[in-house]
C-alpha positions, 0 to 999 in steps of 0.5 A: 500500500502507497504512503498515499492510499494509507494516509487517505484511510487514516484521514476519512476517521479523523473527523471523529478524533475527538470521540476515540470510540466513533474514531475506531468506529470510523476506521473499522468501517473504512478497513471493513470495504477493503479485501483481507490482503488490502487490510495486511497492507494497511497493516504493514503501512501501519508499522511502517508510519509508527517506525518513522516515528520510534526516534529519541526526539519524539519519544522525548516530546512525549515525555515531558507531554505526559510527565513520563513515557514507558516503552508502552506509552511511547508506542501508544503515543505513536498510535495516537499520532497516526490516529491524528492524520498526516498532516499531522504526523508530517508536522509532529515527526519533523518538529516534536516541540511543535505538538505545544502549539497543535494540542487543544488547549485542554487535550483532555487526558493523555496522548495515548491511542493503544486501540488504535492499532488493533483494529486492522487484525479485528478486521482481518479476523472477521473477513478471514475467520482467522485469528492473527495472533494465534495463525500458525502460518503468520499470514496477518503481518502484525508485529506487536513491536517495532523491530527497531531495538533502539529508537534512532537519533540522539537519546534525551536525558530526563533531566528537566533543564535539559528537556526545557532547553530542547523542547521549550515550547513543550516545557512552557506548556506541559513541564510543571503541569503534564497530562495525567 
């Protein structure tokens, strides 16, 4: 699947972004119209999207965002920024600080979206009859990680007058008060 066809599914769900449920709604509706290989290759372009965004500069936005970010939560922020749409990601992945100014001002709890990126196996399974995580033969290509084992570029340190000095729009906004 192009970058293209990928990025316009994710974006006929984004008019529900801010009813989480309708968004899951809106994208199984969307995944529902397409054949079971179209739906493995959404999924490879899935994971293909959330590798763009397993690097240290965003994992470090997400962690003065949220006051913290474990392996999970980065990976279920990384969802939750697919889930927004390209325009997005696009904005996001090349300025993490730039989320200070896209959040609304009261996001309304954290910037996680771990549902998110079920919802293609649960489309497949009921198309095929097969369950993705239990198939001997592997044939939904769902991963559950990235295959990366360590983010790209340079780590951050948790050290809070570093974070403000690299993400001082993120800092002003969410350093003293993070999203809980």
């Amino acid at each position: 699947m192009t970058e293209d066809r990928f990025w316009s599914l994710i974006d006929r769900t984004i008019a529900f972004e801010a009813d989480p449920e309708r968004q899951l709604s809106a994208l199984r509706q969307v995944l529902g119209a397409l054949t079971p290989a179209e739906i493995e290759a959404f999924e490879r372009a899935f994971h293909r999207e959330q590798a763009r965004a397993y690097n240290w500069d965003l994992w470090g936005a997400a962690y003065v965002l949220h006051g913290g970010a474990s392996d999970d939560g980065f990976e279920y922020f990384q969802r939750w920024l697919i889930s927004k749409g390209r325009a997005t990601f696009e904005k996001v992945v090349a300025d993490p600080d730039s989320l200070a100014a896209i959040l609304a001002p009261d996001p309304g709890g954290v910037c996680e979206f771990e549902e998110f990126a079920y919802v293609a196996g649960q489309v497949w399974a009921e198309k095929t009859g097969i369950e993705p995580l239990t198939d001997p033969q592997g044939r939904f290509p769902y991963t559950g990680a990235l295959a990366a084992a360590e983010p790209s570029g340079e780590s951050f340190q948790e050290d809070q007058a570093y974070l403000a000095k690299r993400y001082p729009k993120l800092w002003a906004r969410f350093g003293e008060t993070p999203l809980q």
